[in-house]
C-alpha positions as CSV (number, residue, x, y, z in Angstrom):
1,X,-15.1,9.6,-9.9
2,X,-14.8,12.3,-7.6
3,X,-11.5,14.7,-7.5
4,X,-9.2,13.0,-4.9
5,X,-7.5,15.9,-2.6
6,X,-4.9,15.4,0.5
7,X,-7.0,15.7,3.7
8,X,-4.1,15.6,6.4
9,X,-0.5,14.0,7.5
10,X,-0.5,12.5,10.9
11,X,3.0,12.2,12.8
12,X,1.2,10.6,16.1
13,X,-1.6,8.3,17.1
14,X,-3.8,11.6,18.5
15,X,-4.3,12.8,15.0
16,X,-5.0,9.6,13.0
17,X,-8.0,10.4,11.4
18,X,-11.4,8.7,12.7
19,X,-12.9,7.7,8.8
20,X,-16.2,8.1,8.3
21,X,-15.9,5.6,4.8
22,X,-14.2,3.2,4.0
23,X,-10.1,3.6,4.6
24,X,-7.7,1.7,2.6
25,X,-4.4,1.4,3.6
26,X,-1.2,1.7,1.2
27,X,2.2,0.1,3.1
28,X,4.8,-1.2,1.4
29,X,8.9,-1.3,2.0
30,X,10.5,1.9,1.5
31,X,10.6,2.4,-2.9
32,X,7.9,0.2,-3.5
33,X,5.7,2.8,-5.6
34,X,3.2,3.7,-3.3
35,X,3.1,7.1,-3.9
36,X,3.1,6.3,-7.8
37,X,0.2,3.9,-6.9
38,X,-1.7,6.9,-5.3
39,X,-1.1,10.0,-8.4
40,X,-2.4,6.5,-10.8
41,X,-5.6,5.9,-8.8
42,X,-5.8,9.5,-8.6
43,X,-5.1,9.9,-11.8
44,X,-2.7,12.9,-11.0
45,X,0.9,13.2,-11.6
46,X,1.6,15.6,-8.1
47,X,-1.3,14.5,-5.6
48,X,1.5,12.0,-3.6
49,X,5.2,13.4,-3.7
50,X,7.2,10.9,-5.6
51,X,10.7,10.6,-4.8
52,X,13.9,8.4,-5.8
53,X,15.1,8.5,-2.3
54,X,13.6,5.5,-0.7
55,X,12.1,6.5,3.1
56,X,10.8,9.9,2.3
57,X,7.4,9.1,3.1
58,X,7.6,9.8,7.2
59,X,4.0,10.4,7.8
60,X,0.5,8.9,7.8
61,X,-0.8,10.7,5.0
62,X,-4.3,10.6,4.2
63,X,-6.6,10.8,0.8
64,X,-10.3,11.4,0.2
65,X,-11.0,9.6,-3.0
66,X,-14.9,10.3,-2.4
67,X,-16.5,6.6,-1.6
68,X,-13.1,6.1,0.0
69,X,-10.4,7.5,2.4
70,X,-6.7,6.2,1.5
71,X,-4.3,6.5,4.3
72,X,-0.4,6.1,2.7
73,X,2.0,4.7,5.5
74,X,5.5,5.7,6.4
75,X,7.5,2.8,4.4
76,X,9.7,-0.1,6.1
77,X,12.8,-1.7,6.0
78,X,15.1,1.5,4.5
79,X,18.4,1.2,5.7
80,X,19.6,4.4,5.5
81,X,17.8,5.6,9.0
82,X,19.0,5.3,12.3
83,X,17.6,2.6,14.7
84,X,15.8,5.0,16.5
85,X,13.7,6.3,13.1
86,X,12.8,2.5,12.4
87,X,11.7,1.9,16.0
88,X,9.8,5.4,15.3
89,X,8.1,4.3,12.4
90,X,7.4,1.0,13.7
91,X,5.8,1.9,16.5
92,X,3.4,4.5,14.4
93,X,2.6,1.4,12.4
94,X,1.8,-0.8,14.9
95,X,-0.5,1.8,16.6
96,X,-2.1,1.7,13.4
97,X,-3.3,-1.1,12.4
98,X,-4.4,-1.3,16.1
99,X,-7.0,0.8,15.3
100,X,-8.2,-2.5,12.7
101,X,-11.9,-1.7,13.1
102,X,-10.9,1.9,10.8
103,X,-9.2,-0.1,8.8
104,X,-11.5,-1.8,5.4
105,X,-8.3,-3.4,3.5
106,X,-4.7,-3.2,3.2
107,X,-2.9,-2.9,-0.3
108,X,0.8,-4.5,0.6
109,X,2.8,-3.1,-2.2
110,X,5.9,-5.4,-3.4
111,X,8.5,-4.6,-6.4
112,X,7.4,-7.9,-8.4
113,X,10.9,-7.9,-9.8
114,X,12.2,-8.8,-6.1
115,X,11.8,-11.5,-4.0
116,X,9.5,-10.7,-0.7
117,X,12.0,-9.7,2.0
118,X,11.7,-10.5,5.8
119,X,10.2,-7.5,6.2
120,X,7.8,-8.0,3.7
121,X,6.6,-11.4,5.2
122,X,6.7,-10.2,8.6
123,X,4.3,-7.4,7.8
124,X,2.1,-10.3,5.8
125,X,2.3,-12.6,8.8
126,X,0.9,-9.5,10.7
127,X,-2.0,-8.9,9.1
128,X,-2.7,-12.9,9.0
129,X,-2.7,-12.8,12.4
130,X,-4.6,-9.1,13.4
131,X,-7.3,-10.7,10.6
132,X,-6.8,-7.3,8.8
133,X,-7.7,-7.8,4.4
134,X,-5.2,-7.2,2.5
135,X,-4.2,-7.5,-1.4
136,X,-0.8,-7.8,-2.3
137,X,0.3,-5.4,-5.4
138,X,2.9,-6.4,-7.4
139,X,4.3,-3.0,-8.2
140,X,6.9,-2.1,-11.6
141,X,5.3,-4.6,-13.7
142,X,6.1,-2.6,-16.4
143,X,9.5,-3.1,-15.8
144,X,9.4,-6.8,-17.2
145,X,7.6,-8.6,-20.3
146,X,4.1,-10.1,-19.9
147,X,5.3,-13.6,-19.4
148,X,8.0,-12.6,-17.2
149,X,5.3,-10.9,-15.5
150,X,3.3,-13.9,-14.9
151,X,5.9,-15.9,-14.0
152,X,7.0,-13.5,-11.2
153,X,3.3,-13.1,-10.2
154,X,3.0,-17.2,-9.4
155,X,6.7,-16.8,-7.6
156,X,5.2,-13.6,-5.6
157,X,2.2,-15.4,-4.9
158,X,3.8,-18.6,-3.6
159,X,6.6,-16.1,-1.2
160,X,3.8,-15.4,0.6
161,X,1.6,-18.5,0.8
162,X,-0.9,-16.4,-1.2
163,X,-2.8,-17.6,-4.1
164,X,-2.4,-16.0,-7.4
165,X,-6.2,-14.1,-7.4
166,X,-4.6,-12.2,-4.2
167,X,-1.6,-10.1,-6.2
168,X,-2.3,-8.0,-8.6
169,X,0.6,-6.8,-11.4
170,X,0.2,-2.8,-11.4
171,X,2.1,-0.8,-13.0
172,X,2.3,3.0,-12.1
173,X,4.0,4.4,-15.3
174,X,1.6,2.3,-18.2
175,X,-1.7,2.4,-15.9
176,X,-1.3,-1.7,-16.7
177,X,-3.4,-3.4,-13.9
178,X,-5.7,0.0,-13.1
179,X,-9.0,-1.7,-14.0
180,X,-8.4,-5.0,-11.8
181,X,-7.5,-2.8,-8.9
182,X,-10.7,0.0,-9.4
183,X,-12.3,-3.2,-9.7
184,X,-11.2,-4.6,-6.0
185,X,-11.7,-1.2,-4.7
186,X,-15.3,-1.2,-5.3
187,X,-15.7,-4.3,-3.7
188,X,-14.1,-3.2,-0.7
189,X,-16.4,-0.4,-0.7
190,X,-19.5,-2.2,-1.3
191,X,-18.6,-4.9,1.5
192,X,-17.8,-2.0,3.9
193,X,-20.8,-1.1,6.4
């Protein structure tokens, strides 16, 4: 696997990057593990900042992980930003998945300690209706034993009217769930024209 590397941050619709491969994108509410999820694929510990202050992630940031571009979204539903941020980052999402035909698959990142949230379902509903794919990850999973973790994963599942073959546990810290997810992401790249 080739060296992933940052490629660019994009704070408006005029510099979202045009991919030229596949481009998976990483969303998720605000503390959800994304950029964990990124440094594990990348197997890196610094390639995404990691933070413990929800909402630091303000930017489109974007990955080339060689057969693949990632693109890591700003995350949703933090509480601790004014209205006007929100509406900010809204607005850059929704201007983003616009763009759908960029777009090969979405990885919707959820704690899978925590019940899906209205925002959660709301984004889920989105991508229902804009027909955009999308794999749900349960994030944390280390966090819980493996039968609490299969338990959780039916109750994530059935939140969002998904069956079970459509989250995957991942955990960031133990690696656990690595090799189903670089299993999906060669699909999507394989199915990508």
């Amino acid at each position: 696997m080739v060296a992933a590397k940052f490629v660019a941050s994009a704070a408006a619709e005029a510099q979202f990057l045009r991919p030229d491969k596949p481009m998976i994108a990483v969303c998720g509410r605000s503390n959800a593990g994304k950029s964990t999820l990124i440094n594990l694929l990348a197997g890196q510990k610094k390639l995404a900042r990691t933070s413990a202050d929800p909402g630091r992630t303000r930017l489109v940031n974007y990955f080339d992980f060689g057969t693949f571009l990632l693109a890591d979204l700003p995350g949703y539903g933090y509480a601790a930003v004014s209205k006007a941020e929100k509406a900010r980052w809204a607005g850059m999402l929704d201007r983003f998945f616009a763009r759908k035909e960029d777009i090969a698959h979405v990885f919707v990142l959820s704690d899978i300690r925590r019940d899906p949230t209205e925002d959660d379902l709301q984004m889920i509903a989105y991508l229902n209706y804009h027909i955009i794919p999308f794999t749900v990850l349960a994030t944390k999973s280390d966090k819980l034993s493996r039968m609490k973790v299969k338990e959780r994963l039916r109750i994530v599942a059935n939140a969002y009217g998904l069956g079970e073959g459509n989250v995957i546990a991942v955990s960031g810290l133990t690696g656990s769930g690595k090799e189903e997810l670089l299993a999906k992401i060669a699909a999507i790249v394989a199915c990508s024209p």
